[in-house]
N, C-alpha and C positions, 0 to 999 in steps of 0.2 A: 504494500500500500504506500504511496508515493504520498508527498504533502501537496495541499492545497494552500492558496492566499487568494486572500480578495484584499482590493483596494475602492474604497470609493472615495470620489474625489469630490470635492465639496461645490463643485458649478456642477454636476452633475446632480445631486442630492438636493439642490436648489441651496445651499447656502450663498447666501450673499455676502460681495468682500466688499465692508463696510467704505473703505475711504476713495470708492469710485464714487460714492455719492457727495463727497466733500468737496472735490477739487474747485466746484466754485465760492463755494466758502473759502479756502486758502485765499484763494485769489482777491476775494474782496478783502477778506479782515489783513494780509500783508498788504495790501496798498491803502487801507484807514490807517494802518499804525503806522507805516512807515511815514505819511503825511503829519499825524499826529506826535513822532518823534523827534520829528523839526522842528516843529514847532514848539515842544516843551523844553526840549537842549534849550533854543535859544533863548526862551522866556526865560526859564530856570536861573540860566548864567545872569541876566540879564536884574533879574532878582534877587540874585545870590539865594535862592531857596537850596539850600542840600534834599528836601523830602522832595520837592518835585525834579531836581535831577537825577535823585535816586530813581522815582518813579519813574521816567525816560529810559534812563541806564536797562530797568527793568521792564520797559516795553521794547527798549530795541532786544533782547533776550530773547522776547518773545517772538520779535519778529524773526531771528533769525532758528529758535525752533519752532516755529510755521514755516520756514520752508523745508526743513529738514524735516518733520513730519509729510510736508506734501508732495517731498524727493521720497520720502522713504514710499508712500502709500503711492507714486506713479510705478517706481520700480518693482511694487510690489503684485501690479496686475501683469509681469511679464512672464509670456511661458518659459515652461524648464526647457532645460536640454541637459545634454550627455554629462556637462562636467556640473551644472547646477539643477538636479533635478527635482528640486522643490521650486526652482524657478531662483528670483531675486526674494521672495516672501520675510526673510529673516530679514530686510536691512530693516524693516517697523520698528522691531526690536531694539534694534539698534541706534535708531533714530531717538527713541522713549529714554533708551541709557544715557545717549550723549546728551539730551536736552536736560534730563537730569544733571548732573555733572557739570555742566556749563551755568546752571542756574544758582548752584549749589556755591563754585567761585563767585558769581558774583554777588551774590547774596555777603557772601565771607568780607567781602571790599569794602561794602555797602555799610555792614555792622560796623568797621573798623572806625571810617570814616565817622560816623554816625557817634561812638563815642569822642574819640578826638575834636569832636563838635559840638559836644554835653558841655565837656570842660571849656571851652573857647567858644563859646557863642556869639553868631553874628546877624546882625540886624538882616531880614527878610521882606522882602514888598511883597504884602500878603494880598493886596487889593488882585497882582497879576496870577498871580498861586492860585488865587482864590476861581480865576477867570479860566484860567489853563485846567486845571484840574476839574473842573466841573466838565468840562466838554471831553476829559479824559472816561468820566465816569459813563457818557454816552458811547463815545467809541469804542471803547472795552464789554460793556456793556449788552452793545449789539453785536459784538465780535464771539463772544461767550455764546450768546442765544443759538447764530449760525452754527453751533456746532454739537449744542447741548441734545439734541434728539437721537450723537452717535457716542453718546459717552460713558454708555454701559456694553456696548460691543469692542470698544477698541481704545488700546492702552495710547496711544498716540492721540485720539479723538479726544478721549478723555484728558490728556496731557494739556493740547490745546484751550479746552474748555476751562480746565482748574487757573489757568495762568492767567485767562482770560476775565474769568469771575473773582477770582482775585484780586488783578487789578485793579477794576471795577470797584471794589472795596476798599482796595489802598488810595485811591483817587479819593472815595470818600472822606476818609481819614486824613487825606492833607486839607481836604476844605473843611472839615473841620479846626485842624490843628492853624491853619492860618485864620479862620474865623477868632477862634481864642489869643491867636496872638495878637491882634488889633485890637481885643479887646482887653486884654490883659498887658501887654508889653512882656511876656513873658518869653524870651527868648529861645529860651531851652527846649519849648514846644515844638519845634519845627526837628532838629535829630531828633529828639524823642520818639518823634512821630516815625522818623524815618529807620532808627533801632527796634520798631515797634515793625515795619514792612518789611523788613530782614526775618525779624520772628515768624511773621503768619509764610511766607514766601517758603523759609527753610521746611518748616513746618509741613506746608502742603506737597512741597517738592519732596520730602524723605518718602514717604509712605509709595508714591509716585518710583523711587528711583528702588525703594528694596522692590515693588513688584516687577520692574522692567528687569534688575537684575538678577532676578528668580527666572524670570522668562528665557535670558540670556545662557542661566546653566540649564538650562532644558528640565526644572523642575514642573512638574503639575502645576498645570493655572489654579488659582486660589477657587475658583468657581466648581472645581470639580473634586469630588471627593474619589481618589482612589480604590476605595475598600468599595465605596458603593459600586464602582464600575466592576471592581473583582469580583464581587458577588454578584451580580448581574451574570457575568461568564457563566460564571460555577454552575448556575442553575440553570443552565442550558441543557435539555436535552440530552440525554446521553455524555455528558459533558462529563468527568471525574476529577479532572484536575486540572488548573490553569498556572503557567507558569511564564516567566519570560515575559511580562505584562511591563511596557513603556509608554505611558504616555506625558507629550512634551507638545509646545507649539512652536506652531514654525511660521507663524508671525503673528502678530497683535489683535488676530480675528480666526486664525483659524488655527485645530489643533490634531495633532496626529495619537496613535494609539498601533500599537503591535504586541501580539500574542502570541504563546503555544496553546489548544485546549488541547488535553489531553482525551481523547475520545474513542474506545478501545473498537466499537463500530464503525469508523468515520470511515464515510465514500463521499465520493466529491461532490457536493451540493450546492450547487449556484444559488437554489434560491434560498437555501439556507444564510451561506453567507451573506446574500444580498439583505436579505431581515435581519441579522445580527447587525450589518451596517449602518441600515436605517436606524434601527433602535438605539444604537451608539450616538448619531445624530441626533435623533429625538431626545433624545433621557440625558444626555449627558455635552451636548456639542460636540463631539466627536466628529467631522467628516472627513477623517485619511483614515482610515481602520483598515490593516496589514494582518490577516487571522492565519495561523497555521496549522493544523490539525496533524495531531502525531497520535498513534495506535497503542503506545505505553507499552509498547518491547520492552522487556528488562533486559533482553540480550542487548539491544544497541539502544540504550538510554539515553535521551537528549542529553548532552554536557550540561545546555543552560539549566535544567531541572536540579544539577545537585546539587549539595549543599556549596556556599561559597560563590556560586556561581551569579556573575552580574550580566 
């Protein structure tokens, strides 16, 4: 008895790859913020506000992981071939890492500065802070929305979206903290405000950067529980023992799965595998499923079955 594999592929199983639906989102929320990062740099200086240069510093961030998200998610609809035969899918991944990482420095600057600014406070023209920031909380704002309907499918949509909604919030936060500084004369409130957007920013970015780098070592996405998928096998039909069970994604929307069952009856059944496929898809988001059926010889025992074995 020879082994069997099925594969099903996820455009075939009807899953959808979430960031074909975004690419005009990209496109408009990098040319608002880019327009709107001109424009607060030169307000900011102009004001000598540190929160609203901060706040620029951290939209141009964002603009450049928006494009590294919408690089990642073009390259990620191209077909495999021979030496990449998942295609480009994994650069999401990767995309999700580095925007992490890069958020994470600047965030680090930001705080530094931000202290060195508590101690040495300097007078702020809160009238333009006040005028820049407000229309920051618009542009960020609607830049968030555009993207908010794919940010439970996909670790980069979602990236976009926190960065986005965030912002939005820190915008808030500088029109307030210049509101209070005109009316208090109170100096200090402007780094304050801006060692306060390092916090939330760090904040939202770590949780963000340990899932991308879970993703990255081929760990099980958070959404799916292992054991339940194991036991799903087990009670397959004539099924006796599953071994050699991997699953990992192979990019920020779709995820793969490979197995032995051990099945001491197994003959080759299309439609079998194709319903264990399905239901991998259904039950669990599964749509790569790689099934192999072995007979449970003990004369020629799978390697991966014994103990030790990964």
């Amino acid at each position: 008895m020879g082994h069997s594999h099925s594969h099903a592929d996820g455009e075939e199983s009807g899953h959808s790859h979430a960031p074909k639906n975004f690419n005009r989102a990209f496109a408009v929320g990098v040319g608002i913020n880019v327009a709107f990062v001109a424009v607060e740099a030169i307000v900011a200086l102009l004001s000598n506000s540190l929160s609203l240069l901060a706040d620029a510093g951290h939209n141009l961030g964002d603009v450049f992981g928006l494009l590294l998200a919408w690089g990642a998610s073009v390259l990620a609809q191209r077909h495999p071939t021979l030496r990449y035969t998942y295609g480009l899918r994994r650069s999401s991944v990767l995309a999700a890492l580095a925007n992490c990482v890069i958020l994470l420095l600047a965030v680090g600057g930001i705080a530094w500065e931000s202290i060195l600014r508590i101690v040495h406070p300097e007078t702020v023209a809160s009238a333009s802070v006040i005028v820049v920031a407000s229309v920051g909380i618009l542009v960020n704002g609607f830049t968030a929305y555009m993207f908010m309907s794919g940010k439970e499918q996909d670790v980069n949509i979602r990236g976009a979206y926190l960065h986005m909604a965030a912002d939005a919030g820190v915008s808030f936060g500088v029109v307030i903290a210049a509101i209070a500084m005109s009316l208090t004369g109170w100096l200090f409130l402007d780094p304050a405000v801006s060692l306060a957007i390092s916090l939330v920013i760090g904040f939202g970015t770590w949780g963000l950067l340990r899932e991308s780098l879970r993703l990255a070592l081929d760990a099980v996405p958070e959404n799916i529980q292992p054991a339940e998928v194991a036991a799903y096998l087990e009670a397959l039909p004539g099924v006796s023992a599953v071994h050699d069970l991997h699953i990992w994604a192979i990019s920020t929307t779709e995820v793969a799965l490979t197995a032995h069952l051990v099945k001491p009856d197994a003959v080759v059944d299309d439609a079998l595998l194709a319903e264990i496929s399905n239901e991998l898809h259904e039950r669990f988001g599964i749509c790569h499923a790689t099934l192999q059926f072995e007979l449970g010889d003990r004369s020629t025992p799978c390697k991966q079955s014994l103990p030790g074995a990964v």
